[in-house]
C-alpha positions in Angstrom: 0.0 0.0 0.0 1.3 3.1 -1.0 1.7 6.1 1.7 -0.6 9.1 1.2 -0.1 13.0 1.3 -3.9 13.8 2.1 -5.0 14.5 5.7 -6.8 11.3 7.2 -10.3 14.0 7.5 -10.2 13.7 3.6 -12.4 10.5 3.2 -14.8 12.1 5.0 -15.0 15.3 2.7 -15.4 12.9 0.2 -17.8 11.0 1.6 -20.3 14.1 2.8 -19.5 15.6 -1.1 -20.9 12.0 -2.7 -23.5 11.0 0.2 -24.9 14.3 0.3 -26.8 14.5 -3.3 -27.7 10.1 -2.6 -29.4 12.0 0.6 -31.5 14.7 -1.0 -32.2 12.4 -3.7 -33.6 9.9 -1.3 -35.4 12.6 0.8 -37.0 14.1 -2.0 -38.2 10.5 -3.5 -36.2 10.8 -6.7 -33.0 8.0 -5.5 -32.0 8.1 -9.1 -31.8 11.8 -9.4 -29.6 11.3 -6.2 -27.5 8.7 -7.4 -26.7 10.8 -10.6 -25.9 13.9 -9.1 -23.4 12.0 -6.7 -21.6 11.6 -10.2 -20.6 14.6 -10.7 -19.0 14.7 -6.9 -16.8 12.5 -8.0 -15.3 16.1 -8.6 -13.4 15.9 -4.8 -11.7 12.7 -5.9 -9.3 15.2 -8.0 -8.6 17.1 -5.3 -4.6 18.4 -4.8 -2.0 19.9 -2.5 -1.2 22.9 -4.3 -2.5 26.7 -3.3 -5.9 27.3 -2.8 -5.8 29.1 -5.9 -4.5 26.8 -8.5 -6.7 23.8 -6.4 -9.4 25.5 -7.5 -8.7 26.0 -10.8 -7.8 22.6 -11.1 -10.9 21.3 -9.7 -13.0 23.5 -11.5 -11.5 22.4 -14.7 -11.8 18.6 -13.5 -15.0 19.3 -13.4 -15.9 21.0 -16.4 -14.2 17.8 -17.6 -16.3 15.0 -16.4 -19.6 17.4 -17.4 -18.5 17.9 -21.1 -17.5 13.9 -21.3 -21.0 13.1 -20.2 -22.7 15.5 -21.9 -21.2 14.4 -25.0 -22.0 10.7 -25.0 -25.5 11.2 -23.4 -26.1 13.9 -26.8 -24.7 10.7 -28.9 -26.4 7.5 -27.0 -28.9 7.9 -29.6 -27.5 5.1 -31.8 -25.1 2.5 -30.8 -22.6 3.2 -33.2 -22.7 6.7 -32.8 -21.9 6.1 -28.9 -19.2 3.8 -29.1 -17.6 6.5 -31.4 -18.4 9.4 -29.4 -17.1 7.7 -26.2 -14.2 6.4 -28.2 -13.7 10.2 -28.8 -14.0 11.0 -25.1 -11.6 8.7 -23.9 -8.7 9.5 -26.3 -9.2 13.3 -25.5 -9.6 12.6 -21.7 -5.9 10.1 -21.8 -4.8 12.7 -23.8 -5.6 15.8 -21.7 -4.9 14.0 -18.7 -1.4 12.1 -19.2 -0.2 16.1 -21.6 -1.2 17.9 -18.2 0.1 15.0 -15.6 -3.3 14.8 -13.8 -2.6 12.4 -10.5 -4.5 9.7 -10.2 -7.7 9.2 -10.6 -6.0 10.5 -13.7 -8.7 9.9 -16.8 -10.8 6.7 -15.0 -13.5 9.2 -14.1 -14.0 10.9 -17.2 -14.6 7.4 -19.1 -16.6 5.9 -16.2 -19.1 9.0 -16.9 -18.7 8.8 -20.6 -19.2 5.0 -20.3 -22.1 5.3 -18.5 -23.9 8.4 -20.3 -23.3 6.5 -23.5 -25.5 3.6 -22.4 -28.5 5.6 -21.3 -32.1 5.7 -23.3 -31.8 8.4 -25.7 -34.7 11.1 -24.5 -33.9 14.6 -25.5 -36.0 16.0 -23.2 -33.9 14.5 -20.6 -30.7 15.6 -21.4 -30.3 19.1 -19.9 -32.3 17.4 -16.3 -29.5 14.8 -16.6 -26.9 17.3 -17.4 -27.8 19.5 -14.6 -27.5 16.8 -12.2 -24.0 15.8 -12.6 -23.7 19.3 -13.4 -24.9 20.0 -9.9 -22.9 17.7 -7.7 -20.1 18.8 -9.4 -20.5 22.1 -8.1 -21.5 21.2 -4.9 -18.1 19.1 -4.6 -16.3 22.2 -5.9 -18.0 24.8 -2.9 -17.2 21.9 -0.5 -13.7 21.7 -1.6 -13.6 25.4 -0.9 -15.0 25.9 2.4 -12.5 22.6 3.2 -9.1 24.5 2.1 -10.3 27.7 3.7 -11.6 26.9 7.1 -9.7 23.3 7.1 -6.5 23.9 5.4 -6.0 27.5 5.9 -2.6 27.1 7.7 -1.1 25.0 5.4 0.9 27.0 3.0 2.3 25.2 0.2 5.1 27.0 -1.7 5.6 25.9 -5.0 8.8 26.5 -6.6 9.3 28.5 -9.7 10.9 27.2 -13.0 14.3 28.0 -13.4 15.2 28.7 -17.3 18.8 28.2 -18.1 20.4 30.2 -20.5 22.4 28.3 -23.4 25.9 28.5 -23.7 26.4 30.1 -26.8 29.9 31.1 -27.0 30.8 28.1 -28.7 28.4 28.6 -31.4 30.3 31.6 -32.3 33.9 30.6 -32.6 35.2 30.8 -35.7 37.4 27.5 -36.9 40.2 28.7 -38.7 
């Protein structure tokens, strides 16, 4: 087992992130609008050690992420061949994105999970932007949790990252003249 860098209070952000939209969903009568929205807070899963800034930013990018791969096999689940090429699509661009930017793990699995899963729903157009809004949703509600967590949580913490250092090529030999 590998040693981890997260704080052991982590599982239990993401834990209240996920189990909160399963409870609303379940409290409202509507588990499966529940379930769904606890997709999209898979968001926390992504969450880093880096200033609150640039955690945010990366988070909020992660989940833009996981929103436009579902949204783009549930708009092409309406034919099976359509959807195996659209979430063909979304998991080259999602490995690609992920492995060019060094995304730590989960790295990509979340993106195809919810592209897989989109791409095998009924095809209902009328459902799309209900669906949508759902992962949509929980995504944001794992971002604002992820917030209030660095600030009131991890406010002490002060991570300093260190700058890239450009060295300057040694020219001079470039310029000798053989004689």
């Amino acid at each position: 087992m590998k040693k981890t860098d997260r704080k052991w209070h982590f599982p239990f952000l993401a834990a209240l992130c996920i189990g909160i939209p399963l409870l609303l969903g379940w409290f409202s009568g509507k588990p499966n609008y529940g379930s769904l929205s606890s997709l999209g807070a898979l968001t926390i899963l992504y969450f880093t050690t880096a200033p609150i800034s640039q955690r945010m930013i990366h988070l909020a990018v992660c989940a833009f992420g996981i929103i436009f791969s579902f949204t783009i096999s549930l708009f092409f689940s309406f034919n099976i061949y359509t959807a195996a090429l659209s979430f063909g699509i979304v998991s080259f661009l999602s490995h690609f994105i992920t492995s060019y930017f060094k995304i730590p793990p989960p790295g990509n699995f979340f993106f195809i999970m919810l592209a897989a899963m989109a791409s095998t729903y009924q095809f209902d157009l009328e459902m799309i932007p209900l669906r949508v809004g759902l992962v949509t949703m929980g995504a944001i509600l794992s971002c604002s949790l992820a917030f209030l967590y660095s600030v009131f949580i991890e406010k002490s913490e002060v991570v300093n990252v260190p700058r890239r250092v450009f060295k300057k090529k040694d020219t001079r030999n470039l310029l000798k003249v053989r004689s």
